[in-house]
N, C-alpha and C positions, 0 to 999 in steps of 0.2 A: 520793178520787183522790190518787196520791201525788206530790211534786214532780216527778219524776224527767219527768210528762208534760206538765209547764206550760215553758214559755221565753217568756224576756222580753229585748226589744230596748228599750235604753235612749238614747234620742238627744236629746245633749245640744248644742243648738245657740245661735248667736247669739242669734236672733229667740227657739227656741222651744225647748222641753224637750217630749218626747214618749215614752211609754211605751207599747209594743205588748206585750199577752199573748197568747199563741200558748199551744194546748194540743190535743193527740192527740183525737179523739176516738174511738169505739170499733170505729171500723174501721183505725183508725192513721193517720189522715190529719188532716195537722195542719189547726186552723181559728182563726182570729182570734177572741177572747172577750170582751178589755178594750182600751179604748183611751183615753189621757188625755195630755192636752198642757196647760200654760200655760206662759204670757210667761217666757220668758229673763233676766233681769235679772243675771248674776253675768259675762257672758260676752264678749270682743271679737274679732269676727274670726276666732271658733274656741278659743280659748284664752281659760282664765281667768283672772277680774280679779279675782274676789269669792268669796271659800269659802262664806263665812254665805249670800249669796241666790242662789248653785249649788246650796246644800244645801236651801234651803228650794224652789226649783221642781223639785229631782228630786222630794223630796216629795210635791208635792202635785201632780206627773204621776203617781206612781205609784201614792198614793193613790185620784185619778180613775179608774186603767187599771182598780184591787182591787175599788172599786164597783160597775163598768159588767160584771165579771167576775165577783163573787163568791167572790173566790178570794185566798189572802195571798200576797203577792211576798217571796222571800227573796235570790235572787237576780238577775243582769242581764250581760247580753252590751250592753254599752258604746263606743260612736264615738269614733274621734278625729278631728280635722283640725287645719287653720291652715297660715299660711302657712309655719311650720318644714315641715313634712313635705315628706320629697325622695324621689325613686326612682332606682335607681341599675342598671344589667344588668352581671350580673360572669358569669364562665368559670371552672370550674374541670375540672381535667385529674388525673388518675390511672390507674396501671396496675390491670390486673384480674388479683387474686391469687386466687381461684377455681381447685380442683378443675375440667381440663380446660379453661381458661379459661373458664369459664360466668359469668356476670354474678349475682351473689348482690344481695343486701337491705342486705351492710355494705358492698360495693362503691357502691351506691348514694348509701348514706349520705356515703361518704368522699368521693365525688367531690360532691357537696352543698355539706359543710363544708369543701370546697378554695373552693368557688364563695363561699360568702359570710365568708372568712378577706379579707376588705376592709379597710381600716384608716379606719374613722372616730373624728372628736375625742371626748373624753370624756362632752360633754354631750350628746351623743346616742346612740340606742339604736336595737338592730334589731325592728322592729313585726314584718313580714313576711319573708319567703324563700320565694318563690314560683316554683318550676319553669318555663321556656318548654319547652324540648326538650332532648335528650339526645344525644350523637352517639359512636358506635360506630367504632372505628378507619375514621373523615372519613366516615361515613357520619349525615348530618346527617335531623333531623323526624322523630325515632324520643321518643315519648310513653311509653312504659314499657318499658326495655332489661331487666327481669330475666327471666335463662334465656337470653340470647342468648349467645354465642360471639363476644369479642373479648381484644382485647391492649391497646387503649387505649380509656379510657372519659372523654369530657366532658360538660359540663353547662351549660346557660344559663340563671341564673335571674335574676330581679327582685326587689331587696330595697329596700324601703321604709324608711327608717328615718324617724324625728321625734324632739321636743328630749323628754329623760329628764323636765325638771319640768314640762311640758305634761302629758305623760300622767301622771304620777303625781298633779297633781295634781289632774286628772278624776277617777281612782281615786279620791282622797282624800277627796273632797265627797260622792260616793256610799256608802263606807263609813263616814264620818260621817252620813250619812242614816240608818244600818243595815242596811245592803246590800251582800252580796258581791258584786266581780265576778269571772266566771268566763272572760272575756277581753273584752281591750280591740282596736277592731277597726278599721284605715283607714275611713272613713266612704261617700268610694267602689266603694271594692272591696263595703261590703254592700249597698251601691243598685245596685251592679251585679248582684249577684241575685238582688233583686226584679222589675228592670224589660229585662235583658237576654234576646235568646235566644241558644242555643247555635247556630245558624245565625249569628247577625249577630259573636259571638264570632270564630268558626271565620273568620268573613270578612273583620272586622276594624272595627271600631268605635270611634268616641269617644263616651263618655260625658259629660256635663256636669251635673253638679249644681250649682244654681243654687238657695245656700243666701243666709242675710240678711247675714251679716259673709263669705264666702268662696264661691268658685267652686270647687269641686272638678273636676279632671282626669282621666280614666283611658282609654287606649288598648289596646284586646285586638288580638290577632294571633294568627290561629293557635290560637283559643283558650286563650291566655293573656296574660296584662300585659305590656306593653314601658313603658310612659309612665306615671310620674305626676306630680300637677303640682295645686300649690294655690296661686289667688288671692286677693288678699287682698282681693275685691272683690266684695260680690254683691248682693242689693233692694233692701239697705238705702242706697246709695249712690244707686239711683235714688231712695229715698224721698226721701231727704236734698236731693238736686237738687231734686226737686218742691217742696220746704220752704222751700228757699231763695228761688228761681224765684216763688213763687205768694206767699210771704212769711207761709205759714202753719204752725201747729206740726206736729214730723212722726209726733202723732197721724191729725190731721186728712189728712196728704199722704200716710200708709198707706192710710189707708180712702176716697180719692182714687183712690188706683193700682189698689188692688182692685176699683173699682167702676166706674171711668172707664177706667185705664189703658190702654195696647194700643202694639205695638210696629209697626205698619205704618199707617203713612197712608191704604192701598186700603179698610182696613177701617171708616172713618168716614167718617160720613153728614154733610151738609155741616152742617144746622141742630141739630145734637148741642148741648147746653150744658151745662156743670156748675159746678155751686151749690158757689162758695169760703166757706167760714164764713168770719164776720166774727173780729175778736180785740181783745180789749179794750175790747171796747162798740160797736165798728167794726158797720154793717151786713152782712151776705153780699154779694158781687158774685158775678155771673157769667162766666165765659168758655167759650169754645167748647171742647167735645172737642178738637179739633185742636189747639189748644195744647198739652192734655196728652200727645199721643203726640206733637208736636215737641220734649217735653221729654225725655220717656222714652225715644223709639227713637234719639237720638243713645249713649247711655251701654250700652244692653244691644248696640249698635253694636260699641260700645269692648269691651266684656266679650266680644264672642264674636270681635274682631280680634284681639285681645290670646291669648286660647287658640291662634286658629289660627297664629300669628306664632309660638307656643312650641312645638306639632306640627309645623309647616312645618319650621323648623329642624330640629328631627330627622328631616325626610324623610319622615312618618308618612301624610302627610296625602293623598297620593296611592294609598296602600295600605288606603284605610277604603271596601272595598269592602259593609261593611253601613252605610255612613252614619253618623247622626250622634243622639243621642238624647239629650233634653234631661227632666232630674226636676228636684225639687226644686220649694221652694214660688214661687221667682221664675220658674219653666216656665209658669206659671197663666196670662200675661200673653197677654192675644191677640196673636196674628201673630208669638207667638216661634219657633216652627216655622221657619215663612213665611222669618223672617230669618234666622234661621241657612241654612235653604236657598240662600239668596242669599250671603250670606256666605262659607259655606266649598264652593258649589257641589257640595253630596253631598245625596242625599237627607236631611229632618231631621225628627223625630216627637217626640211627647213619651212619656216613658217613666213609666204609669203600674205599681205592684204588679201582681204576680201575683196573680192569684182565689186566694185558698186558702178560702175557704166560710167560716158564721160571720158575722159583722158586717161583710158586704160595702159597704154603703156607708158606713160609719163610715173606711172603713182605704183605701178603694181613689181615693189622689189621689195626685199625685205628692210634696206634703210630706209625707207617711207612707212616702217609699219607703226612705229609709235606718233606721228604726225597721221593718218589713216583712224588711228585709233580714238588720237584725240578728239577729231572730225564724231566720230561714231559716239564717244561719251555726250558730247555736244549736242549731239542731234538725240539722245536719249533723253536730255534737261532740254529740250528748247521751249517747251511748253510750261517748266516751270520758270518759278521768279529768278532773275538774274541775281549778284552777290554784287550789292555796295562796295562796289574796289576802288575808289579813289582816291585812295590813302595806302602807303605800302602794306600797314596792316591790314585793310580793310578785307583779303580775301578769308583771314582768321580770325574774324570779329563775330561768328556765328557758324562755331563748328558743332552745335547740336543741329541748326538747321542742315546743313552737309550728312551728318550722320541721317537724317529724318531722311534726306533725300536718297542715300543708298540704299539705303531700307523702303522705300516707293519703288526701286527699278530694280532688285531684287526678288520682291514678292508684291 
């Protein structure tokens, strides 16, 4: 089997490092084969802190993936977040210089590279350039204008950008592992499709990935991005409260929240108890469930006011007629749903992967969805040309071609 039909999603997070292999099988339908995750240690809040233990848990995620697969990893389609990362909607306006005024492919283009001619500071870079719609001498929600007959062509897109040594130096850990990457990807935008539909797209959506060090943001309209938006705040912050709060290490107050945890009061039972480990020779005590989700649902509270308070503002948040979908491994928690429904008053679900066959129960949680997704952007480009990354710049060395490429799987 030649590379050409394996893709690997590489997701490099706070809490976890996770590597998904994705490969063709022989009717061309992709299916999950490898899957390997361990502990994060190089990482805060999205952004790194540590190259040497970056490099040693992509390692030995992708290691695990090569195992469970049977297969060698050469390269990886790779996440970013943190709270650098900003989103910005620009316009860009051109006349149409076409044979008969007909709307050609470089008209396109031009009016594109009108849209994201932005002026940001030096230290940051543009990740994305993503099309909303296109609008034909003021005739506006027109998705693919070539061939049409006009005299004035604009354009709405969403561009993303993040800090230059953030990403590069995610690159950098990975190709000191031995590992190309072949693009570096909003982390978002690939949990959005794994766990979104094109309905709830078209309708209008917020997304919530609820990672350990950051909350990721994404708002579809219309089927495509208007809103992005990264907190600097996500499990781990609950964990940390539990730590604090119960006065035990936030080993113990992880595997607390996992086992005990829950974000709605309805959902415990009144004689519930959970066994606090002792510390330092100290006995276990007990206290009631209820305690723990008095600790917990005030903060995943705050995390999902805090999102709608930065949608609100933009007006968004009465236009999300597909509600409200929450991934991510902080999703897990019972009555997160529940609360968000309550919260931002829209319908709320948790957004688990897409089936794609294969190692269905290995892969199909919602911590696997931005690793899933990554897999899925991957397998959208595999037919195009890979990105010269052998240099830690080199996946930013040609972001008009990246922008070309959105604009190909797009329309």
């Amino acid at each position: 089997m030649n590379q050409e039909t394996m893709v690997v999603g590489l997701d490099i997070g706070t809490t976890k490092v996770c590597a998904i292999i994705g490969q063709y099988n022989e009717n061309g339908m992709m299916e999950i084969t490898g899957v390997g995750t361990t502990p994060s240690r190089g990482l805060r809040r999205g952004v790194v802190i540590n190259i040497e233990l970056t490099v040693k848990s992509v390692l030995n995620a992708i290691e695990a993936a090569e195992m469970m697969s049977g297969r060698e990893v050469h390269d990886v389609y790779t996440g970013i977040a943190g709270g650098h990362i900003e989103g910005i909607n620009s316009r860009g306006v051109v006349a149409v210089t076409g044979r008969n005024r007909e709307i050609t492919k470089e008209d396109v283009d031009r009016v594109i590279d009108a849209a994201r001619a932005i002026v940001i500071p030096m230290d940051r870079e543009v990740l994305h350039v993503i099309p909303q719609e296109f609008i034909v001498d003021e005739q506006g929600g027109i998705k693919n204008p070539l061939g049409m007959i006009g005299v004035r062509l604009e354009s709405e897109v969403h561009i993303i950008t993040g800090a230059v040594t953030s990403a590069q130096n995610i690159v950098r850990c990975v190709n000191r592992a031995g590992f190309k990457v072949n693009d570096i990807v909003l982390e978002p935008l690939a949990s959005s499709k794994a766990v979104l539909s094109d309905d709830e797209r078209e309708l209008g959506v917020l997304l919530i990935d609820l990672g350990g060090g950051t909350t990721d943001i994404l708002v579809y309209l219309e089927g495509a991005p208007y809103h992005t938006g990264v907190l600097s705040l996500g499990g781990d912050q609950v964990t940390n409260d539990l730590s604090i709060i119960l006065k035990t290490p936030m080993e113990s107050a992880e595997q607390i929240k996992r086992e005990s945890g829950g974000c709605r009061m309805s959902l415990v039972e009144e004689e519930e108890d959970v066994v606090i480990p002792g510390v330092g020779g100290r006995p276990p005590r007990r206290i009631s469930r209820k305690q723990i989700v008095e600790i917990i649902q005030p903060r995943m509270a705050e995390i999902f006011g805090m999102v709608k308070e930065q949608i609100d503002k933009k007006g968004y948040l009465k236009l999300l007629g597909g509600g409200v979908v929450i991934t991510g491994g902080g999703s897990l928690l019972p009555g997160t749903a529940e609360l968000a429904s309550e919260i931002f008053g829209l319908p709320s679900r948790i957004g688990y992967p897409v089936k794609l066959g294969g190692l269905v129960e290995e892969y199909y949680n919602p911590m696997f969805a931005t690793g899933v997704g990554l897999v899925l952007y991957g397998a959208s480009r595999s037919s195009t040309e890979y990105f010269d990354t052998t240099s830690s710049e080199g996946t930013f060395s040609s972001v008009w071609e990246r922008m070309r490429k959105w604009f190909k799987e797009f329309f």
